[in-house]
SEVEX-691986 format. One line per 4 residues: number of its first residue (from 1); their letters; for each residue y, x, z of N, C-alpha, C. Coordinates in steps of 0.001 Angstrom, whole numbers, plus 500000, padded with zeros to 6 digits. Example, Ala and Ser with C-alpha at 12.3 -4.5 7.8 and 13.67 -1.06 7.14 Angstrom:
2
1> AS> 494310/513190/507800/495500/512300/507800/496700/513200/507800  497750/512850/507080/498940/513670/507140/500030/512900/507870;
//
This chain:
354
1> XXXX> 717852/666146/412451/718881/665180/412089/720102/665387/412976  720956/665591/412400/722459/665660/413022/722946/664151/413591  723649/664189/414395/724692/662889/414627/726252/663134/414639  726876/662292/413747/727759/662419/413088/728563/661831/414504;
5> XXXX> 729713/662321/414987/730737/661504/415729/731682/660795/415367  732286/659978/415586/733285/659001/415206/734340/658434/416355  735109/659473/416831/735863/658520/418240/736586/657495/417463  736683/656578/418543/737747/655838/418425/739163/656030/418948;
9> XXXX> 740034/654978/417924/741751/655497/418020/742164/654067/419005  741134/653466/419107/741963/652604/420366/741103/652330/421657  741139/653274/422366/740470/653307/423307/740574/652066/424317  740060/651183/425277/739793/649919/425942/740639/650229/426965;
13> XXXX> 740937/649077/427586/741506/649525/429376/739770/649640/430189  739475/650106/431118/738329/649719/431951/738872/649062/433065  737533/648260/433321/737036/647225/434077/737484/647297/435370  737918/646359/436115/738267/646696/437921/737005/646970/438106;
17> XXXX> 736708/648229/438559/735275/647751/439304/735340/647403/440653  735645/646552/440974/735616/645441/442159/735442/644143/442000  735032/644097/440340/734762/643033/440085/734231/643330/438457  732818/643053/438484/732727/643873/437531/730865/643107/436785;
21> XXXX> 731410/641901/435984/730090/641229/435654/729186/641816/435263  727885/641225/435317/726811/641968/434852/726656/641862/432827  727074/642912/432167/726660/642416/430972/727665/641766/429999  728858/642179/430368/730156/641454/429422/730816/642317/429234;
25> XXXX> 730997/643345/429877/731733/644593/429385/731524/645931/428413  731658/646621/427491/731409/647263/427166/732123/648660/426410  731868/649427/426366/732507/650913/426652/732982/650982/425136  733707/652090/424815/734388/652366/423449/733700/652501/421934;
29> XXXX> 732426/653343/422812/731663/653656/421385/729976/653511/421789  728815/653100/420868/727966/653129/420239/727287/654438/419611  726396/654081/419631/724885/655024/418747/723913/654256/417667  723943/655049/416907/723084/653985/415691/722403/654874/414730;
33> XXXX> 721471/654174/414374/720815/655222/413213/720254/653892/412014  719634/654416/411124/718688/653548/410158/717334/654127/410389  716258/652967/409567/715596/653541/409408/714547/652594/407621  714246/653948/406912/713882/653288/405680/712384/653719/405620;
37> XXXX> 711666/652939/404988/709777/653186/405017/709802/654379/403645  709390/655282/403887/709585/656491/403277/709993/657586/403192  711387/657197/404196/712525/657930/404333/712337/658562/405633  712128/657702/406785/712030/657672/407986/713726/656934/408729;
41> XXXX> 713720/657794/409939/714831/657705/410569/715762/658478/409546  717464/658061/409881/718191/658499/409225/719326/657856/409483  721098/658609/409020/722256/658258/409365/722168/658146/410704  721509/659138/411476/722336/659138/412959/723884/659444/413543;
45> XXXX> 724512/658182/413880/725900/658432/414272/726686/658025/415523  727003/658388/416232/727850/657891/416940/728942/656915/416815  729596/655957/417101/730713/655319/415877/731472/654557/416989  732646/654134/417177/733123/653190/417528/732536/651644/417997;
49> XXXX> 732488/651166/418732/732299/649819/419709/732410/648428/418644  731925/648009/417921/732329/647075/417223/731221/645905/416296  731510/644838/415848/730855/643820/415167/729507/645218/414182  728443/644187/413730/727858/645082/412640/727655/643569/411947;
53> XXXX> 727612/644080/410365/727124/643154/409160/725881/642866/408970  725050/641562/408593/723728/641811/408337/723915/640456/407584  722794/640256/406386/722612/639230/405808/721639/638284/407056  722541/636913/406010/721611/635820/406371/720531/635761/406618;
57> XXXX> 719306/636439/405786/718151/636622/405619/717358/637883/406372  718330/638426/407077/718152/639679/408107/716531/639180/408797  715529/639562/409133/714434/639981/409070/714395/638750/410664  714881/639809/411497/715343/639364/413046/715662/638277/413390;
61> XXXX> 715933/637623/412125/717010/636564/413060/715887/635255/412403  714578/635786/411602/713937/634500/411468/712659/634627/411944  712192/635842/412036/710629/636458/413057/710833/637141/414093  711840/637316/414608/711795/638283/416256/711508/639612/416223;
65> XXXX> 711437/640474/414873/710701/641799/415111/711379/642992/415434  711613/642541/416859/712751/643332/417997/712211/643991/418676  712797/644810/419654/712525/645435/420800/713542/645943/421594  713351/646385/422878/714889/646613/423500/714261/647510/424983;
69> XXXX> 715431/648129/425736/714689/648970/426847/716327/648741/427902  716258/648955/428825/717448/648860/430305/717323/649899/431104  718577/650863/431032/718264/651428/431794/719403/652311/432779  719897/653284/433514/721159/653086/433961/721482/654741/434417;
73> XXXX> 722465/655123/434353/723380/656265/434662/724761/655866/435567  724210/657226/436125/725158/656893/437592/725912/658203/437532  727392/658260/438342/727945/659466/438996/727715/659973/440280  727305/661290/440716/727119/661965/441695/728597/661856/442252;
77> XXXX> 728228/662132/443913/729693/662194/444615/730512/663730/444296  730058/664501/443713/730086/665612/443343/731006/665600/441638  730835/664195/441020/731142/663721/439597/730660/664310/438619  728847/664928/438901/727762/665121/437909/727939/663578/436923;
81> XXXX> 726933/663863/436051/726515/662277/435573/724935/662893/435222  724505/661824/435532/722652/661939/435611/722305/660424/435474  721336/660302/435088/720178/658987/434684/718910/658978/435131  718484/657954/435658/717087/657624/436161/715730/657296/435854;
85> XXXX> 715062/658535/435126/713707/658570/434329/713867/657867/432858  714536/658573/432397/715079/657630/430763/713993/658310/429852  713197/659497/430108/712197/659080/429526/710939/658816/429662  710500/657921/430451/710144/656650/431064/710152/655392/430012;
89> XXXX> 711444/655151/429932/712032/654275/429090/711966/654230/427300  711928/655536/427250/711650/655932/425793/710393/655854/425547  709182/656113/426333/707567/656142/425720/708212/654619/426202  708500/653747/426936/707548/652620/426838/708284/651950/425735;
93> XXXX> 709376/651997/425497/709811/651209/423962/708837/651801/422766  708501/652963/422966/707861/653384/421879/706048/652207/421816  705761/652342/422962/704455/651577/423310/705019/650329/422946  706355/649185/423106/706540/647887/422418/706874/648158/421079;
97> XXXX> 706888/649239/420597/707733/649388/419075/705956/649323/418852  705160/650004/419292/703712/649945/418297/703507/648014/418507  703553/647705/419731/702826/645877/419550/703857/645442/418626  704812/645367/418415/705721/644946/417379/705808/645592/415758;
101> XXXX> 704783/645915/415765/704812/647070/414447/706198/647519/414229  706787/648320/414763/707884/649134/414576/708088/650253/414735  708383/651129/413478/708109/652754/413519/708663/653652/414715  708016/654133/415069/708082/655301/416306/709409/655699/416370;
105> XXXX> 709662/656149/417348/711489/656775/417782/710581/658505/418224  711035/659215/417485/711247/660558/418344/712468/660531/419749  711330/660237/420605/711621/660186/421891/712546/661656/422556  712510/662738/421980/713565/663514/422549/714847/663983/421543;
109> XXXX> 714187/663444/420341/715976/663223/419935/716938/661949/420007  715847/660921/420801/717139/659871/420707/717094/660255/422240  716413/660827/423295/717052/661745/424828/718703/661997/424461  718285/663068/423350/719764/663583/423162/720689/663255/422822;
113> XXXX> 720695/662220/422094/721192/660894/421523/722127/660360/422817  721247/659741/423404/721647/659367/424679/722532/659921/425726  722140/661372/425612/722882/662259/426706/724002/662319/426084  724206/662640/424844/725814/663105/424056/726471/661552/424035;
117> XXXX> 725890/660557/423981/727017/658931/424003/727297/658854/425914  726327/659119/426646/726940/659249/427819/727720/660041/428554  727375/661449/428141/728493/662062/427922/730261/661514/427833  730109/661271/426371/731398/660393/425360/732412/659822/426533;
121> XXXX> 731318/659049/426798/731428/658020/427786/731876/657872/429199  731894/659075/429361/731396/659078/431225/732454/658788/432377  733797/658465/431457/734806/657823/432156/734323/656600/432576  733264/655950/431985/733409/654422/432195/732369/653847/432847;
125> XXXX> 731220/655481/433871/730717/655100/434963/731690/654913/436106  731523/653101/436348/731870/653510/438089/731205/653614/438460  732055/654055/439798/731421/654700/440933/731779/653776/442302  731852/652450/442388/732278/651471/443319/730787/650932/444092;
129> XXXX> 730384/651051/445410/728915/650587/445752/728548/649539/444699  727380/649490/444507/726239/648502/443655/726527/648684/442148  727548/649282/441719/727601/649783/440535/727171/650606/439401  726535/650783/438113/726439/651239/437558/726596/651433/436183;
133> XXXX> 726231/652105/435280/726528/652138/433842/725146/651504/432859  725022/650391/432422/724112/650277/432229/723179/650822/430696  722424/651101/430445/722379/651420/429067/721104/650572/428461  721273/649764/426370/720779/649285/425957/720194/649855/424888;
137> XXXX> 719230/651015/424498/718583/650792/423508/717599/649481/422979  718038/649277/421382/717655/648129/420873/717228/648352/419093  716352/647688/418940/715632/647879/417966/715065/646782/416935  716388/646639/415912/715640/645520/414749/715070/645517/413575;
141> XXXX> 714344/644856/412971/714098/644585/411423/715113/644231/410702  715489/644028/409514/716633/644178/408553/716184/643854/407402  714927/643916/406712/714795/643362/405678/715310/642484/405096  716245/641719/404068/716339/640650/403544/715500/639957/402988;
145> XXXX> 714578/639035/403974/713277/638647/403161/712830/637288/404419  712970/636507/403521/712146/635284/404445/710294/634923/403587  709711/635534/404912/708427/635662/404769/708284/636484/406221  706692/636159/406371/706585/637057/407877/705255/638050/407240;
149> XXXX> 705947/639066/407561/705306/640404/407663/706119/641480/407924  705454/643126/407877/706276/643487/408551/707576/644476/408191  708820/644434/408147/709794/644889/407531/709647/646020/407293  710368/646521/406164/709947/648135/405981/711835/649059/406146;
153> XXXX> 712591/648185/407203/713727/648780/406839/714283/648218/408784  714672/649278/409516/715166/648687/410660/717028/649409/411044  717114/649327/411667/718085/649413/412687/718100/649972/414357  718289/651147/414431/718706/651180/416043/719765/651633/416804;
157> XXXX> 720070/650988/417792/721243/650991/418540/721425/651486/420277  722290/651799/420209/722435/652327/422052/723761/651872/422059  724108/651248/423131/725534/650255/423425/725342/650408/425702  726771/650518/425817/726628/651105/427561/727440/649611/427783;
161> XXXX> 727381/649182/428978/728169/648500/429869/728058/648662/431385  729277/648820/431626/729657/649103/432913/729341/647475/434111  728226/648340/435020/727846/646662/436011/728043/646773/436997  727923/645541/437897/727531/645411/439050/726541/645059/439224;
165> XXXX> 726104/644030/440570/724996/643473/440651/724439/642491/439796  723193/642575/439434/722932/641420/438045/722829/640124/439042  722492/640300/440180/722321/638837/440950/723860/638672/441438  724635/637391/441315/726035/637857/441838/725879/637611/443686;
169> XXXX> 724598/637252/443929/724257/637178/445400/724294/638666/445842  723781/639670/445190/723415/641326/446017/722548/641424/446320  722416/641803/447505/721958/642233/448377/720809/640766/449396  721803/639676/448715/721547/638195/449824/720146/637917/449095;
173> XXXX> 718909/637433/449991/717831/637047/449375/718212/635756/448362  717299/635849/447166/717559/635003/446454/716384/633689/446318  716783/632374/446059/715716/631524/445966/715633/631108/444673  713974/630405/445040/713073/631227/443603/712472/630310/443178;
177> XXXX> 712027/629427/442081/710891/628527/442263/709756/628994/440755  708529/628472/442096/706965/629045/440689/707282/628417/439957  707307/628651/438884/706844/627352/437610/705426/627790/436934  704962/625671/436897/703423/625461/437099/703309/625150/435634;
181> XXXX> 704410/624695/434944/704349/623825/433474/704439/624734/432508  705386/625548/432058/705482/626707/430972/704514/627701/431534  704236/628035/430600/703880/629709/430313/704955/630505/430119  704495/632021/430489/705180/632726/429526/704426/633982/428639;
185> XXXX> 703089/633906/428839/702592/634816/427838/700834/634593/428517  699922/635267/428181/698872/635421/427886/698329/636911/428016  696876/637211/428069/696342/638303/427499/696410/638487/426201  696604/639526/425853/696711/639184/423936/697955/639401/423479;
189> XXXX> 699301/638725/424353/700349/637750/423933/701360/639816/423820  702581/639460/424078/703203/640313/424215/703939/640424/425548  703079/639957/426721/704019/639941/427541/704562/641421/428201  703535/642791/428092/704013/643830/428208/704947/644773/427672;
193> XXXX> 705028/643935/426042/706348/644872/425365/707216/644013/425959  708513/644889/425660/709981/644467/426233/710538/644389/424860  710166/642683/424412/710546/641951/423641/711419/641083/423373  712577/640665/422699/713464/639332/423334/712881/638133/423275;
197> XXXX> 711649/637587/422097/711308/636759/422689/710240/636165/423467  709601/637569/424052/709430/637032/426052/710476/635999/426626  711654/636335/426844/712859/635899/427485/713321/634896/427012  713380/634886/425387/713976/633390/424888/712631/632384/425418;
201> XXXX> 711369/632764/425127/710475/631645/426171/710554/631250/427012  711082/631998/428025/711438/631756/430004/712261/630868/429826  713715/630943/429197/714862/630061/429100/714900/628482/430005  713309/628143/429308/713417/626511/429576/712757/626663/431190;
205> XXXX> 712292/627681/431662/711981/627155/432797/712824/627948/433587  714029/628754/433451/715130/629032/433700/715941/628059/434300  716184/627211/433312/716917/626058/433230/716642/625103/434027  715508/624714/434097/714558/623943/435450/714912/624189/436668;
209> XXXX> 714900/625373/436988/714929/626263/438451/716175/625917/438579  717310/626777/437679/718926/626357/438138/719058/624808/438421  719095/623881/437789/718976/622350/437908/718566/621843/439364  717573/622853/439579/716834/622455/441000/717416/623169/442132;
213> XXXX> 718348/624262/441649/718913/624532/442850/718561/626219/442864  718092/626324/442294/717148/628302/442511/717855/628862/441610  717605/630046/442079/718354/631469/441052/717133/632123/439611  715953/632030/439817/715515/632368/439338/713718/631421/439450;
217> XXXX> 712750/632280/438191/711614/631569/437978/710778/632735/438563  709946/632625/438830/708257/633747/439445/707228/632704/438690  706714/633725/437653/705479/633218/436583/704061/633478/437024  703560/632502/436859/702002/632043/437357/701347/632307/435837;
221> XXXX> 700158/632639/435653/699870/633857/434930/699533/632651/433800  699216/632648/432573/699745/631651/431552/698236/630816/431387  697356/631474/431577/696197/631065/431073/695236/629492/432175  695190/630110/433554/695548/629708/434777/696246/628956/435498;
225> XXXX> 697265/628860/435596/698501/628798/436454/698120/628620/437839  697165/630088/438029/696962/630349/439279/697231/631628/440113  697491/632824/439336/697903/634128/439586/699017/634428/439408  699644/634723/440275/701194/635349/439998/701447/636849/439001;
229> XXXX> 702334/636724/438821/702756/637449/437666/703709/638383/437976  705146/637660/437763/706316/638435/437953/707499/637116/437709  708278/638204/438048/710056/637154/438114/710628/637180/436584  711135/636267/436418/711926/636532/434578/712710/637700/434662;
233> XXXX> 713265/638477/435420/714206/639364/435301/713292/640821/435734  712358/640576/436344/711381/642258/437358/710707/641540/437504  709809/642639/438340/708482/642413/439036/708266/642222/440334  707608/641734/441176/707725/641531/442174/706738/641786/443598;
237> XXXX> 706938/642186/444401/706490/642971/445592/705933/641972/446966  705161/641685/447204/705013/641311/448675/704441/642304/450029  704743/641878/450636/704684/642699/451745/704087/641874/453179  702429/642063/453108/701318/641035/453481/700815/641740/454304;
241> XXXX> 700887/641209/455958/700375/641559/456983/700530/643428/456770  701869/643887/456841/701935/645679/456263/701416/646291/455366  700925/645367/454548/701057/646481/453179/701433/645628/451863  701801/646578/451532/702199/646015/450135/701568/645917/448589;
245> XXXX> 701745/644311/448182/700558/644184/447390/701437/643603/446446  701538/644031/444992/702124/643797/443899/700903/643529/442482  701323/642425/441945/700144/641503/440574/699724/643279/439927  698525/643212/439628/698238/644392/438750/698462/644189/437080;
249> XXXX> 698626/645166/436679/698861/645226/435235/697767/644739/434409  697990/643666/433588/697057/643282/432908/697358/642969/431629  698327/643652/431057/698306/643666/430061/700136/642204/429747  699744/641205/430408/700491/640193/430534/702518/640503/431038;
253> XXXX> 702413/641456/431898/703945/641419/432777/704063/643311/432309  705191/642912/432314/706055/644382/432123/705304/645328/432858  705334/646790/432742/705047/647584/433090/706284/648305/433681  706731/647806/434860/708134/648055/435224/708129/649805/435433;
257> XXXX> 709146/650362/435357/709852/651660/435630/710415/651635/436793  710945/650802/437506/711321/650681/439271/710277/650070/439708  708695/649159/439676/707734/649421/439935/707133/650768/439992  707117/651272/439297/706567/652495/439524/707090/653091/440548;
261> XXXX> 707801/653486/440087/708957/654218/441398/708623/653797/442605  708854/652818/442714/708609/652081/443745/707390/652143/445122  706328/652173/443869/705078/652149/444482/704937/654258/444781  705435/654684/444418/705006/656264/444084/705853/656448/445628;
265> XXXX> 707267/655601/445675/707652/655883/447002/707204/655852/448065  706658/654385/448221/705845/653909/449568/704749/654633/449306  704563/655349/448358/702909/655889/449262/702664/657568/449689  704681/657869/449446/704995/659234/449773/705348/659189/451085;
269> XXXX> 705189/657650/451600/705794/656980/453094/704497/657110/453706  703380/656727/452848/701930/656900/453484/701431/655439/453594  702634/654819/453222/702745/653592/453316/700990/652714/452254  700342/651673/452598/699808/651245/451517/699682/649989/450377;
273> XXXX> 699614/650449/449139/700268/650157/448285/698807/649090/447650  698378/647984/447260/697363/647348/446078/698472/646925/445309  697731/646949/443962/697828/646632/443066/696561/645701/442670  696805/644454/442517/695403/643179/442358/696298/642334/442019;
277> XXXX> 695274/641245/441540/695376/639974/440911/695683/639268/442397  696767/638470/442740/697243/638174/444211/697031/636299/443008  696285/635161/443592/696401/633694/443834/697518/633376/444299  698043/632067/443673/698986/631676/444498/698609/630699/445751;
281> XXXX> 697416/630164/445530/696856/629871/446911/696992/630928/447768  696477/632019/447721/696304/632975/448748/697518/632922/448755  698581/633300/448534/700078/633288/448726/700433/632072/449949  700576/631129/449509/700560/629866/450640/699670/629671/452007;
285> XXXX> 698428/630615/451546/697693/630479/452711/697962/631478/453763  698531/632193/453386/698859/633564/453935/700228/633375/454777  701110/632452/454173/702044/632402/454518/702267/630896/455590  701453/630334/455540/701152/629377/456571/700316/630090/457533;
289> XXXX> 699499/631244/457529/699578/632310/458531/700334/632557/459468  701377/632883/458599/702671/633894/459223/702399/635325/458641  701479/635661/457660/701632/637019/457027/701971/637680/456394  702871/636831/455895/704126/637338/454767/705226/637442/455169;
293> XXXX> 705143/639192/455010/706378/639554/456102/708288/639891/454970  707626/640299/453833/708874/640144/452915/708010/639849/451786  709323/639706/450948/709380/639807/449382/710055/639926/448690  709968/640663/447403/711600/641283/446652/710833/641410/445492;
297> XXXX> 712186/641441/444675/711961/641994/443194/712282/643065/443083  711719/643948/441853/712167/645382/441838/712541/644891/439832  713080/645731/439949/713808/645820/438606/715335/647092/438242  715045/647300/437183/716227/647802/436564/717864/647760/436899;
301> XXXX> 717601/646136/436552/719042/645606/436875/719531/645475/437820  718718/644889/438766/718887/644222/440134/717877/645566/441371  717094/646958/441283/717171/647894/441504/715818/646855/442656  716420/646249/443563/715628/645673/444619/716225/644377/444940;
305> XXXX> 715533/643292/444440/716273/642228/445294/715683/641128/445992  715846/641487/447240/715013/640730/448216/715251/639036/448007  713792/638328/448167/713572/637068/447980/713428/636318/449102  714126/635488/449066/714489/634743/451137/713477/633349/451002;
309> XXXX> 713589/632802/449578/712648/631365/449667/712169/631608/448227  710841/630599/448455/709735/630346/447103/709416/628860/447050  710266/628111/445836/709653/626332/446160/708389/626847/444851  707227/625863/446041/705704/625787/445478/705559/624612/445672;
313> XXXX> 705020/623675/444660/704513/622278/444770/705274/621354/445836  707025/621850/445326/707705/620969/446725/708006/621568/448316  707267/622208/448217/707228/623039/449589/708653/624565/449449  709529/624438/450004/710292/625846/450201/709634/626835/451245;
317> XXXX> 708844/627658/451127/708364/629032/451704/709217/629770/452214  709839/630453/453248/710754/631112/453974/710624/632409/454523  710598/633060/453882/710302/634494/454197/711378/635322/455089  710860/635797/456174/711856/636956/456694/713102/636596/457549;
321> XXXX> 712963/635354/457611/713981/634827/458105/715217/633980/456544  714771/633769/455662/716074/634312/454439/717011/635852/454510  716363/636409/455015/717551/637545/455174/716653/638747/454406  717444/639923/454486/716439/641229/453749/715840/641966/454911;
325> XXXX> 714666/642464/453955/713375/642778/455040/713767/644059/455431  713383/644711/456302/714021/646413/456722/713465/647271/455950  711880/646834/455218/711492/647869/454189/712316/647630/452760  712484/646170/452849/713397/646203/451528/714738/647028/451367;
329> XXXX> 715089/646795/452353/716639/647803/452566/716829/648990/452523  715248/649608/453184/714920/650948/453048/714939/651568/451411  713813/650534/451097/713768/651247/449460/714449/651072/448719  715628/649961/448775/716715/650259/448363/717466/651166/448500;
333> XXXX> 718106/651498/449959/718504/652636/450143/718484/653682/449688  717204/654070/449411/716745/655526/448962/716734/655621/447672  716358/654939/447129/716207/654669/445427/717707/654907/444767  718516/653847/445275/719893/654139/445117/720255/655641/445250;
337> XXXX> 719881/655892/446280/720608/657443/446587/719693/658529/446074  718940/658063/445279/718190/659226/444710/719308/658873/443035  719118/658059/442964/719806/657802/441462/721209/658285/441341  721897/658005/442748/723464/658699/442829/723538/659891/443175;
341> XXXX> 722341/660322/443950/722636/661938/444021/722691/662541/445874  722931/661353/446242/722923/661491/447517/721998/661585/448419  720733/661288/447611/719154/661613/448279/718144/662509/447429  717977/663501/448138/717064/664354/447408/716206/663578/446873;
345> XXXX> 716029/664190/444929/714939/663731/444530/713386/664572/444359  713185/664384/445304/711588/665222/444894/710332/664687/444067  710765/663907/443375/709574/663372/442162/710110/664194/441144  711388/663956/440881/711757/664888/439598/712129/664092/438577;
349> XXXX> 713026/662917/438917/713156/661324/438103/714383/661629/437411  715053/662769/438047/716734/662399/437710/716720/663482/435850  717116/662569/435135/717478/663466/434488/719407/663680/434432  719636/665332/433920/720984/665298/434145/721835/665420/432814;
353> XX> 722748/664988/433234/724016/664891/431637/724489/665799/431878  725409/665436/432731/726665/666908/432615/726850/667117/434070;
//
């Protein structure tokens, strides 16, 4: 399948990047294809930045049968352009496109896909600290049909925006509170595809947390509400009497891509790494210890972002002082500079554009 190009004749001003929101900006042109049950994939094009049409009755907008992936391209000081394990990103949309019944993506032609729109594009990585280019493959149903089953006609898209930090704190630990009342998924449920409505669920206990004063929610596992989970935005890391112990995969929380990383790092440190079902008792008990020496989120967006307080049953938990932990800073450090170019990568994560 070919992809058809389409520049555009009115190209955008770009963004100060010195100021540069997470998620409101976006670059000139787009990637898109169809897809028909019979046909397969098809009309791959490149096209101009702009609105798309869909009926009322659009599939998506009354059963959810979505999917979506985050992921980011950076400039070398050298002014390469390269991306950080994007296909990574491609099997695991493909793994939420199967829980969502949604037909398979040939994973190395939408690679290429990708590389030729960033390419297009590549004026509109900055290059300002904490910055990057972010990228959205996204994936809908289209059927005109109110009834639930499963569409035989989709849509997919790749759309870039130029970011900064998704926390507008940085670098500053952020405060956090468990929530004991919502769920957000189950065994069974979909909490491992990267679904939108995972996220439209969180919302309300989103909303809770801000009200109360916090930046964000950390989910207690749905069935329970006794095992920790993960943060609405990543996953999340503690760092318990020197080693580091992150919720294991159970099917329930993302299967993060900067988790991974993450963990593959510290244990190239020698550093040691569990992966277990962590209580949130044990959490409190540990930490009325004194053995909880950090904690951070790892994620996409936010890369590493260290967590300074945790309100539990009323209680604010204080980690580290509120400040960032020296391993957190570390693996930030490096991660970053493996992604920009400035730290050798010896896993072999970077893929390169141009």
């Amino acid at each position: 399948m070919e992809i058809k190009v389409t520049k555009t004749e009115h190209p955008k001003e770009k963004p100060d990047q010195g100021h540069l929101p997470f998620g409101t900006v976006f670059t000139d042109h787009m990637f898109m294809m169809d897809y028909t049950e019979g046909k397969g994939w098809h009309d791959a094009q490149i096209v101009p930045y702009g609105p798309i049409e869909l009926v009322p009755a659009c599939t998506v907008f009354h059963y959810a049968q979505e999917v979506f992936e985050g992921l980011k391209a950076y400039k070398t000081p050298e002014g390469g352009v390269q991306m950080f394990r994007p296909t990574e990103n491609l099997a695991r949309m493909n793994r939420s496109n199967k829980r969502m019944c949604i037909p398979q993506i040939d994973e190395a032609f939408v690679l290429d896909a990708l590389k030729q729109l960033v390419e297009l594009e590549k004026d509109w990585i900055p290059t300002a600290p904490g910055t990057a280019l972010y990228i959205r493959p996204f994936v809908f149903a289209t059927d005109p049909y109110i009834g639930v089953r499963v569409s035989k006609t989709y849509k997919f898209f790749i759309i870039l925006c130029p970011v900064g930090a998704y926390y507008e704190t940085g670098l500053k630990p952020a405060m956090m509170h468990i929530e004991r009342v919502y769920a957000r998924t189950v065994v069974g449920g979909t909490g491992e595809a990267k679904c939108g409505g995972n996220y439209a669920g969180s919302l309300a206990a989103t909303a809770k947390a801000h009200e109360a004063g916090y930046e964000e929610t950390l989910w207690l596992d749905g069935a329970t509400r006794k095992n920790i989970e993960e943060v609405g935005s990543c996953n999340v890391m503690f760092k318990i009497d020197g080693k580091f112990v992150t919720p294991k995969l159970t099917g329930t929380i993302l299967p993060g891509i900067t988790r991974k990383s993450i963990i593959q790092l510290l244990k190239s440190w020698g550093e040691t790494v569990e992966e277990r079902i962590i209580p949130i008792q044990e959490l409190v008990d540990l930490y009325h210890d004194g053995k909880i020496d950090e904690v951070f989120g790892m994620g996409t967006a936010a890369v590493v972002s260290p967590i300074g307080k945790l309100n539990y049953e009323g209680e604010d938990m204080i980690f580290n002082n509120d400040e960032i932990g020296e391993s957190a800073q570390k693996i930030y450090d490096t991660l970053c500079g493996i992604q920009r170019g400035t730290v050798e990568d010896t896993f072999g994560w970077i893929e390169k554009v141009c």
